[in-house]
N, C-alpha and C positions, 0 to 999 in steps of 0.2 A: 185779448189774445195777441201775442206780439207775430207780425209781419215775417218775411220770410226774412226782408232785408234786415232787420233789427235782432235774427237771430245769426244772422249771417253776420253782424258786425259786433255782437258776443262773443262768438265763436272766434274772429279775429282779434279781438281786447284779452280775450284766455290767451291765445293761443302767442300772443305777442308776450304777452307775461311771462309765459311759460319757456320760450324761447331765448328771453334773456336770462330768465334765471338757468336753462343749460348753458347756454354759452358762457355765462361766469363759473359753472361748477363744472366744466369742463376745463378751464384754465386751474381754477382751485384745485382741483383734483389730478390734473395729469403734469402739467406742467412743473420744471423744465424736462422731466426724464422720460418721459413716453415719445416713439418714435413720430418724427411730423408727418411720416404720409400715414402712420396709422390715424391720425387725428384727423388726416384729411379726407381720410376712406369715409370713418366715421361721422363727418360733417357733413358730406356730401348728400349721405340719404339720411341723419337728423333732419338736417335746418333745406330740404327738399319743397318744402310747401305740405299740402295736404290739407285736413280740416282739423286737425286736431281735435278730434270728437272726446278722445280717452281722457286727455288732460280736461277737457272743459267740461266734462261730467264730474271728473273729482271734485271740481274747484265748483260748478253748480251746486253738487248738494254740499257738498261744504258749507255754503251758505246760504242751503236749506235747512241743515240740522244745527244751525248754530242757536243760541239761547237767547242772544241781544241780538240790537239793529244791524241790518245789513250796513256794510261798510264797502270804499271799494279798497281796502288793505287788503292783501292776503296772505295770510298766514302764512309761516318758512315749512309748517310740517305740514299745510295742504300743496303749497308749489311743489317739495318732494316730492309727495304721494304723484302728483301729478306727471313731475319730470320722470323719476321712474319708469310711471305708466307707458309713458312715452318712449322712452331708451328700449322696455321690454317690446313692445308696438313696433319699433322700425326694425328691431334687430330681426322679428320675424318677418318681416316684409327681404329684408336682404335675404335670406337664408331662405325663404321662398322663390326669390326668384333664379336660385341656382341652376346650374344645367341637370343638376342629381332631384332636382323638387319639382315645382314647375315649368322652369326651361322659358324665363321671363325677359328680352334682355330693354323692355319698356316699363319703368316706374316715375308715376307722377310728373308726366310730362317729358321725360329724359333717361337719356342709359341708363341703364341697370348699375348696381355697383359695383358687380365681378365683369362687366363691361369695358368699367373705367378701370377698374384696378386691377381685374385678376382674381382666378375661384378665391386661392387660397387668403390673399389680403382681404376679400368677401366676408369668407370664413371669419377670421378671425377680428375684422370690424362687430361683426353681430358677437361673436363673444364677448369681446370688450364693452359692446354695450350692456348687455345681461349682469357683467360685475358692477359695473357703473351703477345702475339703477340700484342696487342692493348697497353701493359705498354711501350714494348720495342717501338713503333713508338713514345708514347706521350715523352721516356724519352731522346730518340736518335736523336732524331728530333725536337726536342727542341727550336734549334737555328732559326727555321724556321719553323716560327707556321701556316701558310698558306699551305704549305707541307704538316705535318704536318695532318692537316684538311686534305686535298686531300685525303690523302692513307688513314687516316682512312675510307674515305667514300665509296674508291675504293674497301679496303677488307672486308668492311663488309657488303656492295651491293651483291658481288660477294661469300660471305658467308654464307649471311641468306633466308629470302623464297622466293627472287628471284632469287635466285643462286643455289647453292653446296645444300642446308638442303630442298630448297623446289623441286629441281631438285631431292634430294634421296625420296623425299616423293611422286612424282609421278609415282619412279622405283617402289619402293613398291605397289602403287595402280596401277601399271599394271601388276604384275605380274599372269600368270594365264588367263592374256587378250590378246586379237590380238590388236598391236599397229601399227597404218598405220606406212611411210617410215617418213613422215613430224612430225605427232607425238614424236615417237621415235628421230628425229636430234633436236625438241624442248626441250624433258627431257635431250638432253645430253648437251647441249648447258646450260642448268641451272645447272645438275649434274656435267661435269667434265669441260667442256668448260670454266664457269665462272670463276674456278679460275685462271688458264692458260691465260685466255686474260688478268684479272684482274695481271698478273705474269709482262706480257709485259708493259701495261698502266702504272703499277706503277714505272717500271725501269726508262720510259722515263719522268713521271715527275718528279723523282728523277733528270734527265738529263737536267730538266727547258722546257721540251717539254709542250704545251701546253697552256693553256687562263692565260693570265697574265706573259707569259716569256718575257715581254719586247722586245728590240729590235728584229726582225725578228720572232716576236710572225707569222706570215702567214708560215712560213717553219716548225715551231717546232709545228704547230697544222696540215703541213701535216705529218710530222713524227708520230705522236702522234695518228690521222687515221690510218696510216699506218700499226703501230704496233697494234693496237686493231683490223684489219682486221686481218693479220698472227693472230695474238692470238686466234681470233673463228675459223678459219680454219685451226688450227693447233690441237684446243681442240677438234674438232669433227674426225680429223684424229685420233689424241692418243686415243680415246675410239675406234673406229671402230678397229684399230688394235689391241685393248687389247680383243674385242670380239674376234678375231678371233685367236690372240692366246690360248685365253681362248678353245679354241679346238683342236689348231694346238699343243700345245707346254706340257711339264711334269710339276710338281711342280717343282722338283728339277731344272728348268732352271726356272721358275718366282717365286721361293719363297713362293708361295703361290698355296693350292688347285686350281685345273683347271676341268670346265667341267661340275662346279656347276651351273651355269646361265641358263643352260638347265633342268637341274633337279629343279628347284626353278621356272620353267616356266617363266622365263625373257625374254623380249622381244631382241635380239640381231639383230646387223647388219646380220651376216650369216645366221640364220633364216629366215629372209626376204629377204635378196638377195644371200643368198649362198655363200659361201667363194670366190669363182671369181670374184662374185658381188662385196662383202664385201673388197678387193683388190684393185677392178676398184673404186669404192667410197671414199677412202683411198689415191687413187692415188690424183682423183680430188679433194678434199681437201687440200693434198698437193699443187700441183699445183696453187691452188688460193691461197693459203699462200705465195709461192715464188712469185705472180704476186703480191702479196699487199706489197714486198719490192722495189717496183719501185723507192721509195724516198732514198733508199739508195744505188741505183746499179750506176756502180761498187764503191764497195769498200769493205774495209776488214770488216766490220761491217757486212754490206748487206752478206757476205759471209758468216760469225759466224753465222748468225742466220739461214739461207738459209742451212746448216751444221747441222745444230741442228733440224732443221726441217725434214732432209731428214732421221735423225737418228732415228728419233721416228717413222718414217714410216717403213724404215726397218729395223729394231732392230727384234730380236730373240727371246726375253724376255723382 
């Protein structure tokens, strides 16, 4: 079973990978005609820090559904999938913390972006990300235009009002309401869940997992389930533990205000089931996440991910 540290320095070899390859498809892509403080808006809360959970799930099972040896290359159309993930990821973190959303002006250690720059350069930094993510698939993926289609369909399912924007829009219209237990795992399942399964699903077709991979298409569509289960039971884990660090823990250990969720009248896990509760539900989630890597136990894949999962559960911050 790998270490906290050894999944912590995973997480930082993803997430440095994935960093360079924005920073060159950022130049690739915008330069010289894009204006430089928009570049700067946008740089500011990308390359922020953070954990990079989204990218380093694509790029994990990536090289859990793949068919030969693990390598450490990676692939241009899993770093896409990955950078993407990521462009869609921060643009809703800025557009979250507006004065109109949550009224945020602490991310990841530092001002907010409409802090630094202003609502409207805010605004339209997270827009520019959201076409971003969608240039870099159409431009990197290229070679493979059925792919290609795939992930566009898979992030942007998992992005818009059936996902990530319609899941923040029914945070909002409850808040101030009593939300049953099933309610509340449905909003988070669209709020944070979707992109997180959507993180997995897209590694693995990047990995030819799935309808149309040809020879031994019947294994690579149970991989392909497989990872889409972990993926919802991993998303509903990661929000259950952010509620409840949202009260267990200071800014200065997540970066960001804590304790707001309750003053904004938001429905949370510990509300409803109390921090024990909130633990025990956390746990089970897990749990069905590790039981949905059956298709790749034993091996080191099934391990990385089963790692990764146990990280986001108990993590600190």
């Amino acid at each position: 079973m790998a270490s906290p540290t050894t999944v912590q320095e995973s997480l930082a070899q993803d997430g440095a990978r994935v960093d360079a390859y924005l920073r060159d498809a950022l130049t690739r892509l915008t330069a010289p005609a894009a204006p430089p403080r928009l570049l700067e808006a946008i740089s500011y809360s990308l390359f922020a820090g953070g954990k990079r959970l989204r990218p380093a799930l694509v790029l994990a099972c990536w090289r859990a559904c793949r068919r030969h040896e693990r390598s450490t290359d990676v692939a241009r159309s899993a770093l896409a999938a990955a950078g993407a993930i990521e462009l869609i990821h921060t643009f809703s973190l800025v557009h979250d913390d507006l004065p109109a959303m949550d009224d945020d002006d602490l991310r990841r250690g530092r001002p907010t972006n409409h802090k630094v720059f202003g609502e409207a350069m805010a605004v339209l930094a997270g827009d520019a990300m959201v076409t971003l993510a969608f240039e870099l698939i159409a431009t990197d993926v290229s070679v493979e235009p059925a792919l290609a289609v795939a992930l566009s369909r898979e992030l942007s399912r998992a992005a818009g009002p059936v996902g990530m924007i319609g899941g923040q829009v029914l945070d909002m219209d409850g808040e101030n309401a009593q939300l049953t237990y099933e309610q509340l795992v449905g909003l988070h399942r669209m709020k944070t869940g979707a992109l997180i399964t959507a993180s997995c699903r897209m590694g693995a077709l990047c990995a030819g997992a799935g309808a149309g991979a040809g020879a031994g298409a019947g294994a690579d569509e149970n991989m392909l389930a497989s990872v889409t289960s972990f993926g919802a039971h991993l998303g509903l884990a990661f929000q259950i533990i952010d509620d409840v660090l949202d009260e267990t823990s200071t800014p200065e250990q997540m970066g960001k205000h804590t304790g707001k969720d309750a003053a904004r009248g938001k429905n949370t896990y510990p509300v409803l089931l109390g921090l024990d509760g909130a633990r025990r539900a956390a746990r089970e989630q897990l749990d069905a996440a590790l039981a949905a890597l059956h298709s790749f136990a034993p091996s080191p894949a099934g391990d990385e991910l089963g790692a990764l999962a146990r990280f986001v559960v108990e993590r600190r911050h």
